[in-house]
C-alpha positions as CSV (number, residue, x, y, z in Angstrom):
1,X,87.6,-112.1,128.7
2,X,84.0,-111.5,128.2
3,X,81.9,-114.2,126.1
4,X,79.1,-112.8,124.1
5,X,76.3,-114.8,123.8
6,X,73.1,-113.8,121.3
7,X,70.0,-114.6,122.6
8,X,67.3,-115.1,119.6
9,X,63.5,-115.0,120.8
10,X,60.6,-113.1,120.7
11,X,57.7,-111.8,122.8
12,X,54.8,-114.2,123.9
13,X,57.2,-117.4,123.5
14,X,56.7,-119.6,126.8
15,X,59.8,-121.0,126.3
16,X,62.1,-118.5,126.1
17,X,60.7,-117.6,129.1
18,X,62.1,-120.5,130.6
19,X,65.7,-119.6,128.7
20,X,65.6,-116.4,130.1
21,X,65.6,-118.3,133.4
22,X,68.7,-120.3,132.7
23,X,70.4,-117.2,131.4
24,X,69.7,-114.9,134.4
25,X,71.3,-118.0,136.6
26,X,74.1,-118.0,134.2
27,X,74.8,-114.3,134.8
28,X,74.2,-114.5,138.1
29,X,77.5,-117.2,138.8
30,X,79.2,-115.4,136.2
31,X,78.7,-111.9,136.2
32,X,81.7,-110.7,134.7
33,X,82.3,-113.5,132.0
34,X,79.1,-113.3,129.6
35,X,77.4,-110.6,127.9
36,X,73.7,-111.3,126.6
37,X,72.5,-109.4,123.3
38,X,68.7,-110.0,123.0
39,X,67.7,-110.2,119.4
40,X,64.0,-110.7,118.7
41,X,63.5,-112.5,115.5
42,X,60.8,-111.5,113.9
43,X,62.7,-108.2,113.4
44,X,64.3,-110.1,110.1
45,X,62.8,-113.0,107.8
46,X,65.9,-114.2,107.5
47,X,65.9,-114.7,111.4
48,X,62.5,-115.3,111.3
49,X,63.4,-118.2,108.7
50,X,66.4,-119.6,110.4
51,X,65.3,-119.7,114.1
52,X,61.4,-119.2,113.9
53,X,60.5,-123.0,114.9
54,X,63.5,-123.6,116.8
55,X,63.8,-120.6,119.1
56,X,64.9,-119.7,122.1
57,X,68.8,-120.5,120.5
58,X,71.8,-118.9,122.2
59,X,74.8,-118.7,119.9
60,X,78.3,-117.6,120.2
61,X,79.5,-115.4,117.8
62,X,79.8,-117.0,114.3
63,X,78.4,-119.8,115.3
64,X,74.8,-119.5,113.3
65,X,73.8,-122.9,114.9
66,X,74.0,-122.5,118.4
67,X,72.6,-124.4,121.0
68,X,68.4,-124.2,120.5
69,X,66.4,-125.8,122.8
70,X,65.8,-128.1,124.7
71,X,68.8,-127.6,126.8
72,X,69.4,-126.7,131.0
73,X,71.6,-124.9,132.5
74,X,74.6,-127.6,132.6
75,X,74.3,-127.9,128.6
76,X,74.3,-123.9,128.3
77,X,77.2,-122.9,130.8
78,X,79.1,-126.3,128.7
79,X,78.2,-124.8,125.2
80,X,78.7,-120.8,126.5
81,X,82.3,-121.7,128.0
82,X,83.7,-124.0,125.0
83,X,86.1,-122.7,122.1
């Protein structure tokens, strides 16, 4: 079963740069299990309003929280993997 994962950011943000990082290493160990949709935020104002000062945030589907950073790779493969 493949996990999508949404992967709010935007161009020019250092530290989704560093997210990007963890995410490429969580594809790497688990190529088959996780799919990444890339969804730049200042696309919507109503993205642009919910994630604007907390991005880069990777969130499961219907979950309109997800995990924003700070986090490493231990605290994304633990909130990508749980139910």
């Amino acid at each position: 079963m493949t996990i999508e994962l949404s992967f709010y950011t935007t161009d020019g943000c250092h530290l989704c740069e560093q997210a990007t990082g963890l995410l490429q290493q969580l594809l790497s160990q688990y190529p088959e299990q996780y799919q990444i949709e890339l969804i730049d935020i200042v696309e919507s104002d109503r993205l642009v309003e919910l994630y604007g000062v907390r991005i880069p945030v990777i969130a499961k589907q219907g979950d309109i929280d997800g995990l924003g950073w700070p986090f490493d790779g231990a605290q994304l493969l633990t909130y990508a993997s749980s139910t």
